[in-house]
Structures are given as structure tokens and as C-alpha cells.
N, C-alpha and C positions, 0 to 999 in steps of 0.2 A: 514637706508634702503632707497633703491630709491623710486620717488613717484612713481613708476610704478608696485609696489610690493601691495599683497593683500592678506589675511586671514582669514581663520575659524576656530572655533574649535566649534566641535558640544560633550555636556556633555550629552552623551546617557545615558541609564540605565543600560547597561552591557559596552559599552567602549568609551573611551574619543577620538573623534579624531583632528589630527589638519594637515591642510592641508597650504603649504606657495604655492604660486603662483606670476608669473609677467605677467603683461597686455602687449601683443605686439605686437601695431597695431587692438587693437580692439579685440583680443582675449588670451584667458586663457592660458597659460602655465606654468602645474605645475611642481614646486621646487623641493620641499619635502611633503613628509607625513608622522606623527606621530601616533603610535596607541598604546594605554595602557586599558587592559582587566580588569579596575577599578571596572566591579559590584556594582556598584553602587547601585542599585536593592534591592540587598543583604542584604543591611545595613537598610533599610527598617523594624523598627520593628510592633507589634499588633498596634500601635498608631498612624503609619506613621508617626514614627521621624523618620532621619537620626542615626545613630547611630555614635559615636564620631572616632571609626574605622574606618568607611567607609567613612568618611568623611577627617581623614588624609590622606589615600588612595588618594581621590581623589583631596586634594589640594597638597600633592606631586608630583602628575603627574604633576598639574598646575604651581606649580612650574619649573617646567622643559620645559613645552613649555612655558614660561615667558619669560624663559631667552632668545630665539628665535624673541621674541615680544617686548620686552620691547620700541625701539626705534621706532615700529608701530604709524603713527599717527590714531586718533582713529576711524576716518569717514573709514581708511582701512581695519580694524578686525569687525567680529563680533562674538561674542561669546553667543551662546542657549545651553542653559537646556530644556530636556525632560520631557518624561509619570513623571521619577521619582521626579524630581524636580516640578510639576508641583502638585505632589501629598503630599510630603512632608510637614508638619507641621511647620518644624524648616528651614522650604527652604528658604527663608527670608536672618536667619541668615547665614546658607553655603556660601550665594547668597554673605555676605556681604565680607566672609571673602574669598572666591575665588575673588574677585574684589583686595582685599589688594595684598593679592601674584601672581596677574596676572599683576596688575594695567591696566585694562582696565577694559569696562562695561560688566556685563552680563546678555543675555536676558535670559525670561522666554517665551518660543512659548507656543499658545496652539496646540492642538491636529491636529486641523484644518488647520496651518499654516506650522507645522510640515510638513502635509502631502502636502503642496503643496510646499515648497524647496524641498522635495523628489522627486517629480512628476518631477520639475524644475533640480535637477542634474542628473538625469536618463534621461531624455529629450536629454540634451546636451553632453552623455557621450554615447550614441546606437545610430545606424542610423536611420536616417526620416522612416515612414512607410507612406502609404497611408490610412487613417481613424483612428480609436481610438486605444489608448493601455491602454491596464489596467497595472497597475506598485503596487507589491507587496513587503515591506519592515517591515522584523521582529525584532522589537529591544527588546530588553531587558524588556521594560516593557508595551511597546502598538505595533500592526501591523497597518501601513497605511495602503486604501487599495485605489488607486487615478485612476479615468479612464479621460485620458485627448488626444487632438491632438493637434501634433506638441510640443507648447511650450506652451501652455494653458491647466491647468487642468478646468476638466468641473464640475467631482464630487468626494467631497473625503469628507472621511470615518476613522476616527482614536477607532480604536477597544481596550480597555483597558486589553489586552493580549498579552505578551512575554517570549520569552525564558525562560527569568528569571523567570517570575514567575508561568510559569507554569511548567519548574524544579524542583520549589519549592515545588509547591504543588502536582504534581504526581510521581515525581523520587527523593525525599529530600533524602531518604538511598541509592542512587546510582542503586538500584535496577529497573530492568526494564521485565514487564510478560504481557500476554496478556489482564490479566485485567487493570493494569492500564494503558494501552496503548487506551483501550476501552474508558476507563474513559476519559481522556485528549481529545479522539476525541469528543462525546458528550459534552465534553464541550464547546473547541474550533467549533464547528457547532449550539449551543448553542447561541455564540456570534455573530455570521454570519447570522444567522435565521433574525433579523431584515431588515438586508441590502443584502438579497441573491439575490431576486426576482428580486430586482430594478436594481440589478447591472447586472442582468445575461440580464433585458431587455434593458436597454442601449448597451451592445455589445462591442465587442472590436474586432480588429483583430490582433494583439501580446500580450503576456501578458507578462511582464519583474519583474524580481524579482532583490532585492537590500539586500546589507547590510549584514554581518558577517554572521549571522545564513544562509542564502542563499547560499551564497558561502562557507559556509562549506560543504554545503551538495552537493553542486554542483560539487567538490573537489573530493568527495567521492564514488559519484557514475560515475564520469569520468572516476575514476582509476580502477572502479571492471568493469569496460566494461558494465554497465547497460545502458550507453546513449552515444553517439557521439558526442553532442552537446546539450547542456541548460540540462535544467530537465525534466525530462517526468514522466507521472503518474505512466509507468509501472516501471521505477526505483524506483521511492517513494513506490512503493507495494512491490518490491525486497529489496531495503532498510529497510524496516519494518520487513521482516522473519529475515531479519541478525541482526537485534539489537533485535528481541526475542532469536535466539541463541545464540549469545552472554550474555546475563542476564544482565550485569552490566556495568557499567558506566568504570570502571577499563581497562574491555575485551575491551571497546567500542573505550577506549584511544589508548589501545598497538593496534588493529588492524589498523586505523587506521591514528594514527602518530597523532593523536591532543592533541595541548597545554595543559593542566590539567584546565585552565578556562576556555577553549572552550567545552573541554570535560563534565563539569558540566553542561553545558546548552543545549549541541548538543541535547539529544530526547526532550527536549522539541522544542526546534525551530522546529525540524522535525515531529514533533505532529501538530504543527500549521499548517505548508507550508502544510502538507498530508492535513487538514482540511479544508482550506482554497482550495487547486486544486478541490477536490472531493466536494466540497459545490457548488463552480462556473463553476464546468465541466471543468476545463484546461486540457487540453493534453500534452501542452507540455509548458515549462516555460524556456527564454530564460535571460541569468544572466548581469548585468549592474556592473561597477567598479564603478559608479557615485551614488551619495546617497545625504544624505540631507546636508555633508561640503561642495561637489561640488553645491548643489542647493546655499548655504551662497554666495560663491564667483561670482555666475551667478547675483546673487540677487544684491550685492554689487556693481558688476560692473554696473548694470543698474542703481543703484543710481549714482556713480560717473559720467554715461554718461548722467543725465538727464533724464532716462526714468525709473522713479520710481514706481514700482507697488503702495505704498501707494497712491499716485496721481490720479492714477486708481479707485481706492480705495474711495477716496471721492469722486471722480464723481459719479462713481455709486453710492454710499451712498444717495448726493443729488440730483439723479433721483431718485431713490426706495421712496424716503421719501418726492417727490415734495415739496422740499425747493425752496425758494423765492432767486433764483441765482443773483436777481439783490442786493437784500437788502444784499444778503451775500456779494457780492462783495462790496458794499458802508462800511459796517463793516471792513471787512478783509484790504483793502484800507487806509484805516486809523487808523488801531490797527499798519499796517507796517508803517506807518507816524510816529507814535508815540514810537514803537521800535526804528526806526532808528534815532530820537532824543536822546533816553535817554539810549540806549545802552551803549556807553563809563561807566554813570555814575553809572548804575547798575549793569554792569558787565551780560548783555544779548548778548552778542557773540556767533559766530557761525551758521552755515547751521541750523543744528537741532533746537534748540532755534526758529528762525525764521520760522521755517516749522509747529513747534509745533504750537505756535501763529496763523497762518495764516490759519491751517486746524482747529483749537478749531473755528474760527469766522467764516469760511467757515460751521459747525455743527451748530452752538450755537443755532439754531433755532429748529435742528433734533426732540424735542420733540412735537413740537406744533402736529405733527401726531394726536396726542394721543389726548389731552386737552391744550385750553390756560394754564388752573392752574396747576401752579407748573410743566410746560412745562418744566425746567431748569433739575428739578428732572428727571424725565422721558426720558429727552434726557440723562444726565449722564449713566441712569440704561440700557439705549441702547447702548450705546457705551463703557460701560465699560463688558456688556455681549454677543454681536455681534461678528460674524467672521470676522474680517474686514484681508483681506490679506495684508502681509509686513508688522500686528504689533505686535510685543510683546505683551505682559500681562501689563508690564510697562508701556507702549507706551498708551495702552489701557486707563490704570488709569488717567496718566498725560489729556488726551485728556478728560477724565470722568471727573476730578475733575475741568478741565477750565468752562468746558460745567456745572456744576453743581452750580459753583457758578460767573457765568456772571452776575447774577442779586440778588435782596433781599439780607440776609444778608452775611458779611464776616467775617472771623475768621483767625487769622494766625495757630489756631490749623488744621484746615479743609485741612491743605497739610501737616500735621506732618505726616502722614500713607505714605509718598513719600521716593523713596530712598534718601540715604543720601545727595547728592549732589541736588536734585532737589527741598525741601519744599521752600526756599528762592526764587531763580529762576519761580517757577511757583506760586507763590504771587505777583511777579512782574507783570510777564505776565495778570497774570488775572485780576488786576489794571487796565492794558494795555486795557483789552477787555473789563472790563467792561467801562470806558468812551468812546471809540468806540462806543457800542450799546446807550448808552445814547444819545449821540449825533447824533447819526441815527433812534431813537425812532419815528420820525413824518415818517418815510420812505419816505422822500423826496427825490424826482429827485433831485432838484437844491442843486449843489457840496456846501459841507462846504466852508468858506473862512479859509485864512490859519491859522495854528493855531501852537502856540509853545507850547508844552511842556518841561518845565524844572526840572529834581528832583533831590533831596542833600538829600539823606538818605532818611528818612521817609517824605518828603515833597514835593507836588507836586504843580509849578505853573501852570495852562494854560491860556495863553495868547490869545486874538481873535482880530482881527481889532477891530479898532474904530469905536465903535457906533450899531456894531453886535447885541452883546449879548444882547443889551437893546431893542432891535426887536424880541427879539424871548422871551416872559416872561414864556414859557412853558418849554423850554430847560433849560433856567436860572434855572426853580423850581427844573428840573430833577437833574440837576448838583450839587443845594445846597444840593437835597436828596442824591444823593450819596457821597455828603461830609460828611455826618451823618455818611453813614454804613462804610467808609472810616476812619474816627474818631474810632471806635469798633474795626477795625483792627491795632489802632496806625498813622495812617497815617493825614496827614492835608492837604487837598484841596481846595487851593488857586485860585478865579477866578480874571482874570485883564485883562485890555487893551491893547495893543503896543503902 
């Protein structure tokens, strides 16, 4: 594929999507799109495992946009799991084997991150308004619900309510009456009741709805002549008497014209949308083609151009948490010194690799908030539970576990919980960070002199001018200490002259 080519595929809880696109001139034009009605959801048992069903399901699909991707380089796909994946017990293991048949990586969003590529593909896919819109998207097993302007969301909200499963539990025999149509709404408002108030006093002036279950309903009440345009509250009330005369899910398919997996999901997604307009007063809801694969590709493209939300992302982090920017930068400054030495030999390659690094030493301080003691801990337990936008759950961890063990002791087991590809890789790195911080421990202005670092497998030289190190007996001591916890990990830390 050309480099000018770009992809998502987003692993929803009711369907997989995947979108191919080419960059030209700075903007998106898309290819192709793929959709498979996987339910994912479904396979969901009392334990929240996956079930071995739903799960062949859905790495056949993967299989099939594979074969699309395969010659993708990988900075240009990204591939997220949703509510379901997010919830799943055995996600992990899906997680490992959709990597094999995809051969690429895949994330896990949470909720919160979700809901701002949401915010981010509806943004770019409806025209500008003037002041806020609220943006309402129903998936399979959670509803965002993002009030943002222009191309910045301000407040979002991931509701752990969808189609699917609230299909499940108020129409599981196809059957549809006016009690449990009662039901499903009390509950669906139920969930709302937290964030009704707040969201109704922030304001919006459009409110844009996304995503299968939306546009089916959108579909449906175009074609009975209840609305002209978008959705309005009085079709969703017209809508509601015809899915009570109707009765069943059966009626619901032949009238009108839906897929057999659309059709099992339709009253519930329209149980929510009805829940959700009547909770926040909407009148009228206008529909978006753009959802959260077009937010993947908006996203992506900003990485490729250099304007990365994570970036964003840590600045704000270290304003909210008045970190010490200079002492971060003397760290980060020479954790990249030290990369770019021993990269070749350890096999540290790559954008990512390098970003990782650089934002862990940019954090490594984030706990001291709290308390000097066991600062390291603390900062881990924030960043591996914070919403930080533009990262994964993995992304999360990798960044938790550098921050966790920059200092005291190390273990080469303390990265076995990493995916597969990464416990080796971020052992390195955090090698990397922790000499950095040690040698910036006086937080001295005056620049280190130059310094080589060389490593052959488990051994590391570092080299300092002549006559340095024997000036400084405090750094000396710091260094022979972390040659100690360095030794625990297998590792030998060699100090010497030029």
C-alpha cells in the first residue's frame, strides 16, 4: 500500500468496523468500508468471559479485513476494542489471538477515550455549528454521551448501556408490550439520572446522534413519514405505538426490511435513544455518517502530522500536577541521550518506543503530588487509573509500570503482566530512566558532561570524562546503589572513564 493510505477498525460490542482511507493534501478520503454485525456482546456470559463462539465470530471477521491490511505499516492502522472488550475477563486472551490473525496491534480504549474519537469522527463528518453540540452514540454495549465545540470535546460521559444488552435483558424472547418497554425506560433514565442535570446545564445547540442503532432508527422513521429530517421526539413517540402493535421482534423485521441482527437489537437501541431525548429534553436529533473509526483515522492523521493529542495530553497532566518542567526536561533529555546510544544494540526502534520513554520521564515525578514516600507508587496508581486522552489501556500500563519502577527495587517479573511484545522492551527502557534520574538526583542546573553509554546484552558500560565522576562522590554512591538493584534484575553496571 501507498504511504499515503490509513486505517481503523473499531471492535464494537454489536459490530466490527473497518474503514481504508488515503490522506490527500492534508485531508481524509475514504476508500472502502467494511461492516460485520459480530455481537460481540452476545457472547458475554454470567462471568463476563467471552464465549469460544463469539469469539470465532469475531476473529473471522478479522480475518477477512486482514487480508486488506496485512501490508499496512503499523504507525498507519489502529485497531480498539470497546464497553465489551473492556469488560471481558478472557479479553487479554481474544486480545492476543486477534493480533495473530490480524497481525497488527490492538488497543483497548476506555470509556472515556471512546467517547472522545466519537466526539472527534462526528465533529469532522457534520457541519461547523456555532457553540456546543452534544453528540449521542449507541453501541452495543455502552452509549457515549460527549458535549463538545468545534473539534474539542469539553465533557464526555460513557454510560455502561447498549443495544445489546439491554435487548438482552428486556426483549431476550423477541417479545415486545408495554410493560417492558416501561421497564427498559426506568432503567435507561435510571442511568442518566447521574449526569442529566449537569449535562442539561452546560447546553448545547445541536444535538447529533451516531452509530448503527441511530441510523437505524433514523431509517425508519424517514420512510413512515414521521420526520423530514434527523429524528424528533414526536417520531420516537410514533415509533413506540408501532413497535407495541407490532408485538415482536419478527413483525418488527418484515415491516420494516431489517437484517435479522439488526432486527434483535432494534427496541432496545430505541429504548435508549427514546431515554436518553426525554431525559435531556431533545427535540430533535440530527444523524452523523462519522462515528468513532472516522474519529481512529482524524486521530491518526494528527499523529502522523505531528499534532498529537497524547502531547496535549502530558502537558496538561504536568500543569494539573505542578511537576517540576525543568527537572523533567534534564531527565527526559538524557533518558533520549541514552536511547539514542543503545538503540541499535537493544533493539529500541521506532516513533513509539521513543515517545514512550520520553513521556514516562516527562511523568516520573507525577506522584510526588501526593507524598515524597513511595511517590513512584502513587504516580503509577495515577496514571495507570486517569483519563488521559489518545491512550489505550495498554498505553496506560506501559507508562504505569516505567513510572512505577524508575526508582527502589527492580524485577524483570514487574513487566511480565505486558503484552507480549513489550515486557523485554520496557525493561530496557526503564534501565534507560532509571540512570537518567539518578544522575539528575542533585537537580542541578549545570548540564551533565558527555556521557557514553554502551550495552551487549545484560551489560551496561557508562563512560564519563576524565576526572568527573571522582567530583561528584554523591552521584558515584547513587550509581554504585543502582548497580545493586541493577544486579537483582540480572543486569551488571559498569562505571569508567574515556
Amino acid at each position: 500500500m501507498s504511504d499515503n493510505f490509513v486505517a481503523a477498525i473499531d471492535l464494537g460490542s454489536n459490530s466490527f468496523h473497518m474503514i481504508v482511507a488515503r490522506i490527500v493534501d492534508g485531508h481524509v478520503q475514504v476508500l472502502d468500508r467494511l461492516r460485520d454485525m459480530v455481537q460481540l456482546a452476545d457472547g458475554l456470559d454470567a462471568h463476563h468471559r467471552l464465549s469460544e463462539e463469539s469469539q470465532q465470530r469475531a476473529l473471522e471477521t478479522l480475518a477477512r479485513f486482514g487480508q486488506r491490511l496485512r501490508h499496512l505499516p503499523a504507525d498507519r492502522l489502529r485497531i480498539v476494542g470497546t464497553n465489551t472488550l473492556r469488560q471481558a475477563r478472557n479479553g487479554a486472551e481474544f486480545v492476543a489471538r486477534a493480533e495473530q490473525v490480524v497481525g497488527h496491534q490492538v488497543e483497548i480504549v476506555s470509556g472515556q477515550e471512546e467517547a472522545r474519537l466519537i466526539y472527534l469522527g462526528v465533529a469532522h463528518s457534520v457541519a461547523d455549528v456555532l457553540g456546543q453540540r452534544l453528540v449521542i452514540d449507541i453501541g452495543g454495549g455502552s452509549t457515549e454521551l460527549i458535549i463538545g465545540q468545534q473539534f474539542e470535546p469539553r465533557h464526555l460521559a460513557s454510560m455502561r448501556m447498549g443495544c445489546v444488552s439491554a435487548s438482552r435483558m428486556f426483549f431476550a424472547d423477541g417479545r415486545v408490550d408495554e410493560h417492558r418497554l416501561r421497564a427498559a425506560d426506568l432503567w435507561v433514565k435510571l442511568r442518566l439520572e447521574p449526569v442529566r442535570e449537569d449535562y442539561r446545564a452546560h447546553g448545547w445547540q445541536v444535538a447529533t446522534g451516531a452509530s448503527g442503532s441511530i441510523k437505524a432508527i433514523h431509517d425508519v422513521v424517514i420512510g413512515e413519514g414521521w420526520s423530514r429530517e434527523g429524528i424528533t421526539l414526536d417520531a420516537l413517540h410514533r415509533l413506540r405505538a408501532a413497535l407495541l402493535k407490532e408485538g415482536d421482534m419478527a413483525n418488527i423485521a418484515w415491516r420494516w426490511q431489517l437484517e435479522p441482527a439488526r432486527a434483535r437489537v432494534f427496541v432496545g437501541g430505541f429504548a435508549i435513544l427514546l431515554g436518553v431525548c426525554e431525559s435531556l429534553g431533545i427535540d430533535t436529533l440530527e444523524v452523523s455518517d462519522g462515528a468513532l473509526r472516522e474519529g481512529l483515522i482524524y486521530d491518526l492523521l494528527g499523529r502522523l502530522q505531528h499534532e498529537d493529542v497524547r502531547d496535549r495530553t502530558i502537558a496538561d497532566v504536568t500543569r494539573r500536577f505542578g511537576l517540576d518542567q525543568a527537572q523533567a526536561e534534564r531527565v527526559s533529555h538524557t533518558a533520549r541521550e541514552f536511547l539514542r546510544q543503545t538503540a541499535d544494540d537493544w533493539r529500541l526502534t521506532g516513533e513509539e518506543t521513543a515517545h514512550l520513554l520520553e513521556r514516562a520521564a516527562r511523568l516520573h515525578e507525577i506522584g510526588l503530588l501526593l507524598t515524597h514516600d513511595r511517590y513512584h507508587k502513587h504516580g503509577a496508581y495515577v496514571l495507570q487509573y486517569s483519563d488521559l486522552p489518545g491512550y489505550s489501556r495498554d498505553d496506560q500500563n506501559l507508562l504505569s509500570v516505567l513510572v512505577r519502577r524508575h526508582r527502589k527495587s527492580l524485577s524483570a517479573k514487574s513487566f511480565a503482566h505486558l503484552p507480549a511484545d513489550w515486557p523485554v522492551t520496557a525493561l530496557r527502557l526503564c534501565i534507560l530512566l532509571r540512570l537518567a534520574v539518578v544522575l539528575h538526583r542533585a537537580r542541578s542546573t549545570t548540564p551533565l558532561p558527555v556521557l557514553t553509554l554502551k550495552v551487549r546484552r545484560r551489560r551496561l558500560d557508562l563512560r564519563f570524562a576524565d576526572g568527573w565522576l571522582a567530583q561528584q562522590p554523591l552521584t558515584r554512591a547513587d550509581l554504585e546503589n543502582e548497580g545493586q538493584q541493577l544486579r537483582k534484575a540480572g543486569f551488571t553496571l559498569r562505571l569508567a572513564k574515556n
